[in-house]
C-alpha positions as CSV (number, residue, x, y, z in Angstrom):
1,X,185.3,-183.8,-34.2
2,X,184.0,-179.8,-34.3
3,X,183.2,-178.5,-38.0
4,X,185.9,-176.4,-39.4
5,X,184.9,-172.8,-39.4
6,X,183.6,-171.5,-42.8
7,X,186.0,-170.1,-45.4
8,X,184.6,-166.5,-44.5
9,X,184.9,-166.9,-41.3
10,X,188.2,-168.1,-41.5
11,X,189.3,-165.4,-43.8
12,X,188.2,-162.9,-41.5
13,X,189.8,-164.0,-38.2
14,X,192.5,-164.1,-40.5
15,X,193.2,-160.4,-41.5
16,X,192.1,-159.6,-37.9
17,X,194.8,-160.9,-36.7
18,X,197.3,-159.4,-39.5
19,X,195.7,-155.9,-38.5
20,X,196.3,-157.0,-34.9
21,X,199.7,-157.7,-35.1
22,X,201.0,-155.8,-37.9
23,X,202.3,-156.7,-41.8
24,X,205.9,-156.5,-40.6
25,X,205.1,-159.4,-38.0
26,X,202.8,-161.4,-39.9
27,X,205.3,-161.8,-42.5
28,X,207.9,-162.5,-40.0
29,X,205.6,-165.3,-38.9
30,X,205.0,-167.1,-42.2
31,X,209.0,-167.0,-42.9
32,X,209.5,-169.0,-39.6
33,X,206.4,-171.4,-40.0
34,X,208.3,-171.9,-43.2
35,X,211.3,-172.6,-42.0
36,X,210.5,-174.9,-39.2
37,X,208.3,-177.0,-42.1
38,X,212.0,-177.2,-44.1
39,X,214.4,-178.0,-41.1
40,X,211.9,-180.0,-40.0
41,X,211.7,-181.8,-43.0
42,X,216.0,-182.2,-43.4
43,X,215.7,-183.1,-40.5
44,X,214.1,-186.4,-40.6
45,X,214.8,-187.2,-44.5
46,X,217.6,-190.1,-44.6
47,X,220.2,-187.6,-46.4
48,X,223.1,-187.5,-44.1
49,X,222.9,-187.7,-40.0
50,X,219.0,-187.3,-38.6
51,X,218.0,-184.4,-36.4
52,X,221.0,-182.6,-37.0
53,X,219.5,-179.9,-39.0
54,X,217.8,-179.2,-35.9
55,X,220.8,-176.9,-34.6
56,X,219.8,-174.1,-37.0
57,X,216.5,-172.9,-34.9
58,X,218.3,-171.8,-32.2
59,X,219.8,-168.8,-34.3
60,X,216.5,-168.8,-36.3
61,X,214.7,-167.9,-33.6
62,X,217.2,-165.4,-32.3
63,X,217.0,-163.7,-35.5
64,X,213.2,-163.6,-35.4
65,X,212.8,-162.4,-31.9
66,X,215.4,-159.4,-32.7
67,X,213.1,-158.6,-35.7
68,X,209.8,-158.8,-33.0
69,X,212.1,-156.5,-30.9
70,X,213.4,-153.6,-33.4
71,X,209.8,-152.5,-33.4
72,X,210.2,-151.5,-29.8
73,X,213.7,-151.1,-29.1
74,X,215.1,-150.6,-33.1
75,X,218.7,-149.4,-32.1
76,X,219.2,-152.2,-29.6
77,X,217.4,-155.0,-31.3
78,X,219.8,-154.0,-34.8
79,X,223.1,-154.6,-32.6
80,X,221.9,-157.7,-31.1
81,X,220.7,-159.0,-34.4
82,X,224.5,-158.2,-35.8
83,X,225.5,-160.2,-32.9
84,X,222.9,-162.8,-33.8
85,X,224.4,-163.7,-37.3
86,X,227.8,-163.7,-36.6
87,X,227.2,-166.1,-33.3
88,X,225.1,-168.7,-35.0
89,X,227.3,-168.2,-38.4
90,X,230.8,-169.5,-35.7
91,X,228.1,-171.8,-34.2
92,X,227.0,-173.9,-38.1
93,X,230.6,-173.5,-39.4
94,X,231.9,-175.4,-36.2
95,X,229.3,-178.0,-35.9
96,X,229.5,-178.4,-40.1
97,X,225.4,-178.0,-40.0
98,X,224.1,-178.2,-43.6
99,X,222.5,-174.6,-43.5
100,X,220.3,-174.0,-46.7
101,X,219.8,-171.5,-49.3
102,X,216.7,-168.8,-49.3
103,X,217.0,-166.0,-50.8
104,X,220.4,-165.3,-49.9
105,X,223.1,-168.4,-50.3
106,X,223.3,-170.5,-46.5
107,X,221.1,-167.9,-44.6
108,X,217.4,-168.7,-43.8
109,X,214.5,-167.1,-45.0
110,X,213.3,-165.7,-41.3
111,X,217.2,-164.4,-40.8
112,X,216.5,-162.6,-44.3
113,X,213.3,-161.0,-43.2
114,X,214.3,-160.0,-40.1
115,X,217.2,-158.8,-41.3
116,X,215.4,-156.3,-43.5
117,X,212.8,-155.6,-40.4
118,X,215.8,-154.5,-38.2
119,X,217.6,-152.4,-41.2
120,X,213.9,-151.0,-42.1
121,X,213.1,-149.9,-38.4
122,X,216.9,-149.3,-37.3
123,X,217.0,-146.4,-40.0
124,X,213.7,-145.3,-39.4
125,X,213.4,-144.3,-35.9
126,X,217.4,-144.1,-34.4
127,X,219.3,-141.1,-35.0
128,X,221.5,-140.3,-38.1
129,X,225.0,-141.9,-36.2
130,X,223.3,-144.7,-34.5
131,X,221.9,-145.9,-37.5
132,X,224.8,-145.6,-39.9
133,X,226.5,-147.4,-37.3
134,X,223.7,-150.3,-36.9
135,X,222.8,-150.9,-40.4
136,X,226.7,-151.3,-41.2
137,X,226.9,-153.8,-38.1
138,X,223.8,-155.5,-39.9
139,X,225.7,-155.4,-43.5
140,X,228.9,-157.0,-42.2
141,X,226.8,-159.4,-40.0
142,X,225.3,-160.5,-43.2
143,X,228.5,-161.0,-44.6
144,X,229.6,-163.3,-42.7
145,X,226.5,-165.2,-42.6
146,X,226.5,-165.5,-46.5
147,X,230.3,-166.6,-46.6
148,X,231.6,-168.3,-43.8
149,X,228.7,-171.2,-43.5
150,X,230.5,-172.7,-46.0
151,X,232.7,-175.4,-45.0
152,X,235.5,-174.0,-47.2
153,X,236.8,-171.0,-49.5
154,X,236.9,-173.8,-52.7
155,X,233.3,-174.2,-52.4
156,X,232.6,-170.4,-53.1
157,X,232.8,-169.5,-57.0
158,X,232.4,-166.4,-58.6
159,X,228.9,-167.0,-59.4
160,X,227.7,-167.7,-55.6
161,X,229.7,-164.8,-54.6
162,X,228.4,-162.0,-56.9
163,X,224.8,-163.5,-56.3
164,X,224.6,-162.9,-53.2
165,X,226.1,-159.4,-53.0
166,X,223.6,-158.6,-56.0
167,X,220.8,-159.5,-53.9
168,X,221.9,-158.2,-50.6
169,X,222.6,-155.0,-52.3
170,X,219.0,-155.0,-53.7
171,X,217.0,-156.2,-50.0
172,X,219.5,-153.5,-48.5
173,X,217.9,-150.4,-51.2
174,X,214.5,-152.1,-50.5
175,X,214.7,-151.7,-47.1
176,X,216.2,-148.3,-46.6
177,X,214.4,-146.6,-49.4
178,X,211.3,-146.7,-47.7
179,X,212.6,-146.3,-44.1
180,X,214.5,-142.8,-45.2
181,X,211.1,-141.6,-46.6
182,X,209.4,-142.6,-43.9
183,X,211.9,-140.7,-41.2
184,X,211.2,-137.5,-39.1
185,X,212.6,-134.3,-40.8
186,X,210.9,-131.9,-38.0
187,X,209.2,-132.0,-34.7
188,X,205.7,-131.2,-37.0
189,X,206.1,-134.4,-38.5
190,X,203.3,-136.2,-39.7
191,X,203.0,-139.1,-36.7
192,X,204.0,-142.2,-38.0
193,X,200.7,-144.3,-37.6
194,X,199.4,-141.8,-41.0
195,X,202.5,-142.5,-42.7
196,X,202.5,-144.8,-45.9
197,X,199.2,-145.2,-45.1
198,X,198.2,-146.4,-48.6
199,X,200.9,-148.8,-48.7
200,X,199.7,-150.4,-45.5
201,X,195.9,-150.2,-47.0
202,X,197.4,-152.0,-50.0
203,X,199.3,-154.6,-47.9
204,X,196.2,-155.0,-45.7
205,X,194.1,-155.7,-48.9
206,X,196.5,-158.2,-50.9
207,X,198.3,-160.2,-48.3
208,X,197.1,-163.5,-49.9
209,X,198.2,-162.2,-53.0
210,X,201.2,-161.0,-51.5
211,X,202.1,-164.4,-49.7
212,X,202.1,-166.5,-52.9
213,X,204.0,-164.2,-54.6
214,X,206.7,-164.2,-51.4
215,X,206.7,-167.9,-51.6
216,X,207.2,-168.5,-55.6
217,X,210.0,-165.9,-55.4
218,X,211.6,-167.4,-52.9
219,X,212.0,-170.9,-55.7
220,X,212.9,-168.6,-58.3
221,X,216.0,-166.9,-56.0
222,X,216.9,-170.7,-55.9
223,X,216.6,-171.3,-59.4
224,X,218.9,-168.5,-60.4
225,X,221.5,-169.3,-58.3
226,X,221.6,-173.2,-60.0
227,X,222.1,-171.1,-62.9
228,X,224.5,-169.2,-61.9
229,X,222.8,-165.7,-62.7
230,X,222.5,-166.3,-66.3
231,X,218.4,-166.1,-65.5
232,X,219.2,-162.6,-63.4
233,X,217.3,-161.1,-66.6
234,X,214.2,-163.5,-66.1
235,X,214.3,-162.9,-62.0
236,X,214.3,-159.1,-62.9
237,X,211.4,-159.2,-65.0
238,X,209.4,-161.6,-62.2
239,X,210.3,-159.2,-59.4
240,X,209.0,-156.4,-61.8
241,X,205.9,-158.7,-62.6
242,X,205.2,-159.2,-58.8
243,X,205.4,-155.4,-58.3
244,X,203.0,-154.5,-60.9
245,X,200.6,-157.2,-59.4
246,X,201.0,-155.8,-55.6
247,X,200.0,-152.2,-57.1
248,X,197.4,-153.2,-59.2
249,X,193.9,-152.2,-57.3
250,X,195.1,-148.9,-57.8
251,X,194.9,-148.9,-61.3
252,X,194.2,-152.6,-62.8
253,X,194.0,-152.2,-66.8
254,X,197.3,-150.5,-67.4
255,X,198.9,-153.0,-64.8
256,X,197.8,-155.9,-66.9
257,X,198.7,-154.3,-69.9
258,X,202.3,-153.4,-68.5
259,X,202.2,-156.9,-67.2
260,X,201.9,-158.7,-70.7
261,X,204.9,-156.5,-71.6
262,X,207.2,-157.8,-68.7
263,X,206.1,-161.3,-69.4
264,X,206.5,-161.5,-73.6
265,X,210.0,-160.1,-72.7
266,X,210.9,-162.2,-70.4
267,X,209.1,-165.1,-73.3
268,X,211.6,-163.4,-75.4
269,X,214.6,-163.4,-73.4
270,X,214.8,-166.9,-72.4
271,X,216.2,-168.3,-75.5
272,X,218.5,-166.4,-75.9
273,X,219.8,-167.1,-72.3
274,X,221.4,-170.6,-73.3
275,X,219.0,-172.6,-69.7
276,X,218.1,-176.1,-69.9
277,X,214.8,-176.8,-68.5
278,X,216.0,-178.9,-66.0
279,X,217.8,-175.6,-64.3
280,X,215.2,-173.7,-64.2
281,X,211.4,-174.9,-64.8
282,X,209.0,-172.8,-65.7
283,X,205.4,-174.2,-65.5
284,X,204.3,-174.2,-69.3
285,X,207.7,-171.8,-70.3
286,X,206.2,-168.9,-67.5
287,X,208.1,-168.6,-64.0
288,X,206.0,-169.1,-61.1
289,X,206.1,-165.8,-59.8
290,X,205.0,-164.6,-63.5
291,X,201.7,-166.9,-63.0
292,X,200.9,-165.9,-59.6
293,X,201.3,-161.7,-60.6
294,X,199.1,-162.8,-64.0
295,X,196.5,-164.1,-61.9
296,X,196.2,-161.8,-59.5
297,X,196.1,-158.8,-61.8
298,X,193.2,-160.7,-63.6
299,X,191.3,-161.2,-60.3
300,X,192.0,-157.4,-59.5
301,X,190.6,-156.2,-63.0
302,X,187.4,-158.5,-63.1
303,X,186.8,-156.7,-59.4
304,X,187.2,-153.7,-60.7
305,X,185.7,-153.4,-64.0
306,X,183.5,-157.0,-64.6
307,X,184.8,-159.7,-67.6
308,X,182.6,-157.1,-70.4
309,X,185.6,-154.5,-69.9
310,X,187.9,-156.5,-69.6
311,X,187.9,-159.4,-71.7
312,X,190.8,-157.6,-74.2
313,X,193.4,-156.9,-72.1
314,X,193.2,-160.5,-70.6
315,X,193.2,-161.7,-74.3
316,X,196.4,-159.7,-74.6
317,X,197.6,-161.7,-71.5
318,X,196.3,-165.0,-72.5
319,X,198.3,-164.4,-76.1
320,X,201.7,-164.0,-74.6
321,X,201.4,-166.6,-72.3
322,X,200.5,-169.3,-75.5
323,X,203.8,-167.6,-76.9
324,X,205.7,-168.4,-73.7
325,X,204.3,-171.9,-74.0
326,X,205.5,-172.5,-77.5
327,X,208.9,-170.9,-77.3
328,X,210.1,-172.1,-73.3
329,X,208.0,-175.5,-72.7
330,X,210.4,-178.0,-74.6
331,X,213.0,-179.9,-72.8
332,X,215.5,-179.6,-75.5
333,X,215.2,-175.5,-75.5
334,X,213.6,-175.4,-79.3
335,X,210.1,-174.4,-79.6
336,X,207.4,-176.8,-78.6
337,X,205.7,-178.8,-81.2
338,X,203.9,-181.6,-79.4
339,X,200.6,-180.9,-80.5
340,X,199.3,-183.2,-76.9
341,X,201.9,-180.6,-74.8
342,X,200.3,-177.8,-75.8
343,X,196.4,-179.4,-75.5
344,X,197.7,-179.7,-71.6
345,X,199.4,-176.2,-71.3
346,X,196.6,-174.5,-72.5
347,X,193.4,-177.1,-70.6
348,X,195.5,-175.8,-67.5
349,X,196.0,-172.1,-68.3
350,X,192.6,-172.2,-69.3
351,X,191.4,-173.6,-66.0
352,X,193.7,-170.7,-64.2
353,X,192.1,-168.3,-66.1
354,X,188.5,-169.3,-64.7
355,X,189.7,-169.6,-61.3
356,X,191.0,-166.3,-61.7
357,X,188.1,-164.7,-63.6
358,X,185.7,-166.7,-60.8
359,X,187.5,-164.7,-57.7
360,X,187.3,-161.7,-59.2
361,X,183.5,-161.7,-59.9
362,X,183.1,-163.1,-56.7
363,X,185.0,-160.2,-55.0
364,X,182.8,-157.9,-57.2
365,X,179.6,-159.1,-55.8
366,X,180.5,-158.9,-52.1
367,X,182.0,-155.0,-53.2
368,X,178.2,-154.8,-54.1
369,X,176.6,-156.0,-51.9
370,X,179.0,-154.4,-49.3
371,X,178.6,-151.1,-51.1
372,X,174.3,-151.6,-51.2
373,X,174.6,-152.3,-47.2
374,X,176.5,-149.1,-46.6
375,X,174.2,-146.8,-48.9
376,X,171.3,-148.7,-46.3
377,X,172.7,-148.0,-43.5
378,X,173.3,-143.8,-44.6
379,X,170.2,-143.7,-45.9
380,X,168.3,-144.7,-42.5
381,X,170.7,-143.0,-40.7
382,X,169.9,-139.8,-43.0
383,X,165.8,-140.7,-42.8
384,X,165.9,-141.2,-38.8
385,X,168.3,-138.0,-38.8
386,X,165.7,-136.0,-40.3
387,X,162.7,-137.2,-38.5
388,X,164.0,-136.8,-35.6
389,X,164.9,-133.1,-36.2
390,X,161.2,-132.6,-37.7
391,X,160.0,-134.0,-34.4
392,X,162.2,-131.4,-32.7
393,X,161.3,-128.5,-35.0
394,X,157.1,-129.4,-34.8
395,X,157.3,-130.3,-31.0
396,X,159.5,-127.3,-29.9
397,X,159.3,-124.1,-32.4
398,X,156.0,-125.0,-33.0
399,X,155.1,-125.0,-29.4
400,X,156.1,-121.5,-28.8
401,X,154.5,-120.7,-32.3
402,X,151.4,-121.6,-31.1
403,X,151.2,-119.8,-27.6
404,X,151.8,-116.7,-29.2
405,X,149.7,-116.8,-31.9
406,X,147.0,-117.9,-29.1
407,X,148.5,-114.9,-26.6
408,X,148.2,-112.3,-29.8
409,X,144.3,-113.6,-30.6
410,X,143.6,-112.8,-26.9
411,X,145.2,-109.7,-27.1
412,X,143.8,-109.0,-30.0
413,X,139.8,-109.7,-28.4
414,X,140.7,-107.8,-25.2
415,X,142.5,-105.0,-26.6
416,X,139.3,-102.3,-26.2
417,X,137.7,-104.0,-23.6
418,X,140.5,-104.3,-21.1
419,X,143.6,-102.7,-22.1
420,X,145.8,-103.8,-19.1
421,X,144.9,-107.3,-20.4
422,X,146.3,-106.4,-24.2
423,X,149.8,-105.5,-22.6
424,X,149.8,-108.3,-20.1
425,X,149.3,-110.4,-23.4
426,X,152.5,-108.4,-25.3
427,X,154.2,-109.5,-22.0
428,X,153.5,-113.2,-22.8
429,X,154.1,-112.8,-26.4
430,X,157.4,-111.4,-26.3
431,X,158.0,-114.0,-24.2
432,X,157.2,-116.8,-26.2
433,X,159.2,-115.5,-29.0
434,X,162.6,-115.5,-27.2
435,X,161.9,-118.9,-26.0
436,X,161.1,-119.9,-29.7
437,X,164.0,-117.9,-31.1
438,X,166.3,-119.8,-28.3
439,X,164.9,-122.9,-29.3
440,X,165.4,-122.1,-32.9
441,X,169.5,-121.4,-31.8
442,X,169.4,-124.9,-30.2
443,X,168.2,-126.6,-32.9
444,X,170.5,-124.9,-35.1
445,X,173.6,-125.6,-32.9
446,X,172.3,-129.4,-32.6
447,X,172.0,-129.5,-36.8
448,X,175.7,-128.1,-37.4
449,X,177.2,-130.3,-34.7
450,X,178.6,-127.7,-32.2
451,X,177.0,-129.4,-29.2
452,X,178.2,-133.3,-27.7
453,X,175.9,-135.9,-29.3
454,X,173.8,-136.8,-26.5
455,X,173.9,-133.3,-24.5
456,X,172.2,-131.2,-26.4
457,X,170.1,-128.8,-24.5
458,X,167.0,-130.3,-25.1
459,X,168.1,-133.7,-23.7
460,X,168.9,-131.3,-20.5
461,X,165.8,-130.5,-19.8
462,X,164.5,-133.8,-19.5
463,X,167.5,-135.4,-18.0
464,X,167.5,-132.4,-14.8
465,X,164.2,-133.3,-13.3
466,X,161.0,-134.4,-15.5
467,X,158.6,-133.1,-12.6
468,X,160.4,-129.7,-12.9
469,X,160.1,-129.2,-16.7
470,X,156.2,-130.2,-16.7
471,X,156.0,-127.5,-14.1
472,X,157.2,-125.1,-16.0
473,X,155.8,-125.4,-19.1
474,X,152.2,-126.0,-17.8
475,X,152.8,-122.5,-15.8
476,X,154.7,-120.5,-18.8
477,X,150.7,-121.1,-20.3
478,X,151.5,-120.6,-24.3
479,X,148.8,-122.5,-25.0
480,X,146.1,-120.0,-23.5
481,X,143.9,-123.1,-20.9
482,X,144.4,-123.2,-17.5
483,X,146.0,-126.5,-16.5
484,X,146.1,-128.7,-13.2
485,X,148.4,-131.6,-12.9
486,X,149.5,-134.4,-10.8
487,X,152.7,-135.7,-10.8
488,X,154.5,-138.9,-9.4
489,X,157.9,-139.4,-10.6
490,X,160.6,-140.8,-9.1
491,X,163.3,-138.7,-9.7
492,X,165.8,-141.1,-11.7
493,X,164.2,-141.6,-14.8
494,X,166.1,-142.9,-17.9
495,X,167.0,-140.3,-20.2
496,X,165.1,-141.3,-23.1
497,X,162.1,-141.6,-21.3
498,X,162.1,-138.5,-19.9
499,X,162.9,-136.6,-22.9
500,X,160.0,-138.0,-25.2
501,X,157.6,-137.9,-22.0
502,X,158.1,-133.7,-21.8
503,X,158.0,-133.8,-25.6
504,X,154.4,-135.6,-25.8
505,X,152.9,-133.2,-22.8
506,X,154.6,-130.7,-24.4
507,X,152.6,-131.4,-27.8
508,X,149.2,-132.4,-26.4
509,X,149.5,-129.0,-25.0
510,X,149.6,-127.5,-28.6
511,X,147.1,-129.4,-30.1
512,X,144.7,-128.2,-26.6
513,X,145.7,-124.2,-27.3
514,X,145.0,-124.9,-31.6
515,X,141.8,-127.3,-31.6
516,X,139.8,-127.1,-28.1
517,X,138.8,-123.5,-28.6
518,X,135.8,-123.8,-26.2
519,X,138.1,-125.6,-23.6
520,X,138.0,-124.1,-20.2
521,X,140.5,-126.5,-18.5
522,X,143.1,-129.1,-19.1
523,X,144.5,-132.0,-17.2
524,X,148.0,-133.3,-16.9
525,X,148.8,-136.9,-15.4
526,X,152.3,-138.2,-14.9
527,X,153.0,-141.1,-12.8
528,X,154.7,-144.9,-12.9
529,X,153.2,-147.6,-12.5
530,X,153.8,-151.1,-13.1
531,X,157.2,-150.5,-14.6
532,X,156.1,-147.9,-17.1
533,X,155.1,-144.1,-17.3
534,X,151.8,-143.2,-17.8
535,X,151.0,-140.0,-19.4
536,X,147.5,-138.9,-19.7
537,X,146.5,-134.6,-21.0
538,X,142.8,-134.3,-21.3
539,X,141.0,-131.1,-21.6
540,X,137.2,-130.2,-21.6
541,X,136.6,-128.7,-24.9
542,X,133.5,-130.0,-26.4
543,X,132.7,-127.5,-29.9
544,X,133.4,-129.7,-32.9
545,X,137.1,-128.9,-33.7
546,X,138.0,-126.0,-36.1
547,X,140.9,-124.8,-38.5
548,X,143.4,-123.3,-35.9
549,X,144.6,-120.2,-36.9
550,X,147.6,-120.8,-39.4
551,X,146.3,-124.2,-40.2
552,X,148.0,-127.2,-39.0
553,X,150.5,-129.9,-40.6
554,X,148.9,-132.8,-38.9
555,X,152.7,-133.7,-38.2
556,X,151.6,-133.4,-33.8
557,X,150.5,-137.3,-33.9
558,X,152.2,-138.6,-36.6
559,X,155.5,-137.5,-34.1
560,X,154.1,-138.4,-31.0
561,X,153.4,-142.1,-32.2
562,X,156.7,-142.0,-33.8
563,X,158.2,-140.9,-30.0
564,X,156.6,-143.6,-28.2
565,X,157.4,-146.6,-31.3
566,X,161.0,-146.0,-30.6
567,X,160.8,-146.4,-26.8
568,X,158.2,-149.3,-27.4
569,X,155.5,-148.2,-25.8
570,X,151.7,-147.4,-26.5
571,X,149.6,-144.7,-27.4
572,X,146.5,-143.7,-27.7
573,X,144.4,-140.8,-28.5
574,X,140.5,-139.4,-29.2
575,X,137.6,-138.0,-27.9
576,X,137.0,-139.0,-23.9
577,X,133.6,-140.1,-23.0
578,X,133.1,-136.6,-21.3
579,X,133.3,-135.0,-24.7
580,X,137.4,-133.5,-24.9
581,X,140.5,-134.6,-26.7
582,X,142.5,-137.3,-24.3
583,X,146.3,-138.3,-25.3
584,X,147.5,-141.3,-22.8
585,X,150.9,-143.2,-23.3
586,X,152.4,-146.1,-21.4
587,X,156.4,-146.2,-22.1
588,X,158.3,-148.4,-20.8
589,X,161.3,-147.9,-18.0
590,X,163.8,-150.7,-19.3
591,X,165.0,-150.9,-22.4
592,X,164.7,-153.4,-25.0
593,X,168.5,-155.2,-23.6
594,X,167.4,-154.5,-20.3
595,X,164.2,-156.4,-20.2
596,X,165.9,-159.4,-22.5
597,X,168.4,-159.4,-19.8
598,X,165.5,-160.2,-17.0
599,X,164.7,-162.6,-19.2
């Protein structure tokens, strides 16, 4: 039997497919897995016929697939879910099926959520009429799905019946409040994908948070219909609670603090409200939802600011929840006494507390290290970004640099000797300056990001044709020594290769013009062999080397070994046994994937 996959791994796969899907369709999902687990349940208990209870998932899943549809086809999917309630409402009243309570009285919890999907997206994206028309199709469709799956008018009271036109009113304002923000006002409108973007961030973020809440709700809808809204006060304030908790990464202390409010008032309240504890339970005198919110908050703070900045407001929580305990635990509605009771109440709040307190330090060491591994990542992204563009600057600029400085030197020797010589030599200078100042350009344009990433110009010169480039820059002659050359390349090259190949020639070349100032020729060798290019520049300078004229960084090798690390290859560089400076290089042709893929 396979391992189950670790709770990180499973927590991941898990909001991957939420993003996948959508919050509107992952909600949609847990209502129905819900929903089969209760009519699944009735339907195989011994309380009254078996498998009957089965003939509620055929309008179940009509609801749900008209709440999958509105996202395409909103109008459309809106009148067929009208249809959809009024159909299977004829279809439980004639059959007598014993359709259960959610949220609303006899309607399920997937017909609830996907009948605020369809009223959500119906008034969001159909015209003004169509949507009117839709949402009131939706409205009386709901109607008649509340009221006529009873099996007679008798077994509607008053209670029932303003209950559920309470709440219907409220999931009708929470669905089109949003929906008529969220509408386009002119053909400029910001597209819909950057919409409520922050509330989808916030969904994204809390959806464990949010399901528990969803689910303990959905008990205390049940338990204020058993009391026949005389606990509509105590659902407000868990609603309210639930709300705060949702919102709370945004700003975690005051949420806290405003949650210790809502729940001493609703402490407060309950007395006065005349409930027996057997109507509506609330786990050590707090209401489910109440707990879940309280927890959650605390986890969210903890994350946020650690347990040393926090520790008063969830003392100021942990108060008003002993005073909930004392005043709303007893069965007989007095205050509770039991010295035993309250050992219990407060060993398990206690234990809550720590779970919560745990998950949020736990949260707040994976933001950490999180955080630490992005700081790594744009720091060596900086680093290499800046080496690289020194290894540009030196290689390039300096390149040009050099020749004219060695052009202006000649020049400079020649000048009252052989005049024609002198102005040859301005020739070649001025030369050498616009190519440097049009490197310069490049390298600026490559800095503020106006070219491609990966087509900047100097990747096109050694993407074109290699043999071509060498060519030119042994003839352009900046560094003052004639050079010969032999060259076998084959004329598809990888890019990379190419590019720090004409960049190593390119600086060999510079060091020949600045150090071998008795040199009379250099040597260029390009060729592949055995899978890799070999570059080899020798010249035939044999004076102990000097200070070139405006010094030198002692930046050409560090770059040049740098070059050939990040292509993997070798390098190697010295006196030759004939007495000059020799540079040789073997990088490889395939890259590091390639060559594990031979493998």
């Amino acid at each position: 039997m396979p391992a189950a996959p670790p709770a990180n791994k499973l927590y991941a796969r898990t909001v991957a497919l939420v993003r996948r899907i959508g919050v509107p369709s992952a909600v949609l999902l847990a209502a129905l897995l819900f929903d089969l687990v209760v009519t699944t349940q009735a339907a195989l208990d011994d309380a009254g016929p078996r498998f009957v209870d089965f003939g509620l998932l055929p309008g179940i899943f009509a609801m749900v697939g008209c709440g999958f549809w509105a996202q395409r086809r909103a109008a459309v999917a809106g009148a067929a879910g009208a249809g959809v309630l009024v159909f299977s409402t004829l279809f439980i009243h004639a059959l007598s099926l014993p359709a259960y309570s959610s949220v609303l009285p006899k309607v399920a919890i997937s017909e609830v959520v996907a009948g605020v999907l369809l009223v959500y997206y119906v008034t969001r994206r159909a015209r003004a009429g169509v949507a009117f028309c839709v949402v009131a199709a939706l409205v009386t469709g709901g109607l008649v799905a509340v009221f006529g799956r009873y099996r007679g008018v008798n077994d509607i009271d008053s209670g029932t019946g303003s209950q559920a036109l309470l709440f219907g009113l409220l999931l009708l304002v929470g669905a089109l409040a949003p929906a008529i923000a969220g509408r386009d006002r002119s053909p400029r409108a910001v597209p819909r994908t950057q919409r409520l973007r922050w509330i989808n961030e916030l969904a994204m973020g809390q959806w464990p948070l949010i399901g528990l809440l969803a689910f303990a709700m959905l008990f205390e809808f049940g338990y204020t219909y058993a009391t026949n809204a005389r606990s509509f006060p105590i659902l407000f304030c868990s609603i309210v609670a639930a709300v705060l908790a949702v919102l709370s990464p945004r700003r975690p202390a005051d949420a806290l603090l405003a949650l210790a409010g809502i729940m001493l008032l609703s402490a407060v309240v309950k007395p006065f409200l005349h409930l027996r504890y057997s109507d509506y339970p609330m786990p050590g005198g707090v209401p489910a939802v109440q707990v879940v919110a309280a927890m959650g908050t605390v986890v969210n703070l903890v994350r946020a600011q650690g347990v040393s900045r926090s520790w008063s407001r969830i003392a100021a929580v942990s108060g008003v929840v002993a005073l909930a305990a004392i005043l709303n635990s007893s069965y007989r509605g007095s205050p509770q006494t039991d010295a035993q009771t309250l050992t219990l109440l407060a060993f398990t709040a206690t234990i809550l507390l720590g779970i919560s307190i745990t998950v949020g330090l736990m949260l707040r060491s994976r933001d950490a290290q999180r955080s630490q591994a992005v700081r790594s990542a744009v720091s060596d992204a900086q680093t290499a970004e800046r080496m690289a563009l020194a290894r540009e600057l030196h290689d390039v600029v300096a390149h040009h640099v050099t020749g004219i400085v060695v052009q202006a030197q000649a020049a400079r020797l020649m000048a009252e000797q052989k005049p024609e010589v002198a102005v040859e030599a301005m020739a070649r200078i001025e030369n050498a300056g616009v190519e440097a100042l049009a490197a310069m350009r490049r390298l600026v344009r490559s800095m503020r990001g106006d070219a491609p990433a990966g087509s900047s110009e100097f990747s096109e010169q050694a993407t074109t044709d290699l043999g071509a480039d060498l060519r030119k820059l042994v003839e352009s002659a900046n560094h003052g020594v004639p050079t010969s050359m032999h060259l076998d390349l084959p004329p598809d090259l990888p890019h990379e290769v190419g590019r720090s190949a004409l960049r190593l020639v390119q600086e060999s070349l510079t060091n020949v013009g600045k150090h071998a100032a008795d040199a009379t020729g250099a040597f260029v060798l390009a060729e592949v062999t055995g899978g890799e290019l070999h570059l080899r520049v020798t010249d035939d300078g044999r004076q102990t080397a000097h200070r070139p004229a405006g010094g030198s960084g002692g930046y050409g090798l560090v770059g040049m070994r740098e070059r050939v690390a990040l292509l993997k290859g070798r390098l190697s560089a010295g006196r030759g046994p004939d007495g000059g400076w020799r540079v040789e290089a073997w990088l490889p042709l395939a890259t590091g994937e390639d060559m594990e893929g031979d493998e």
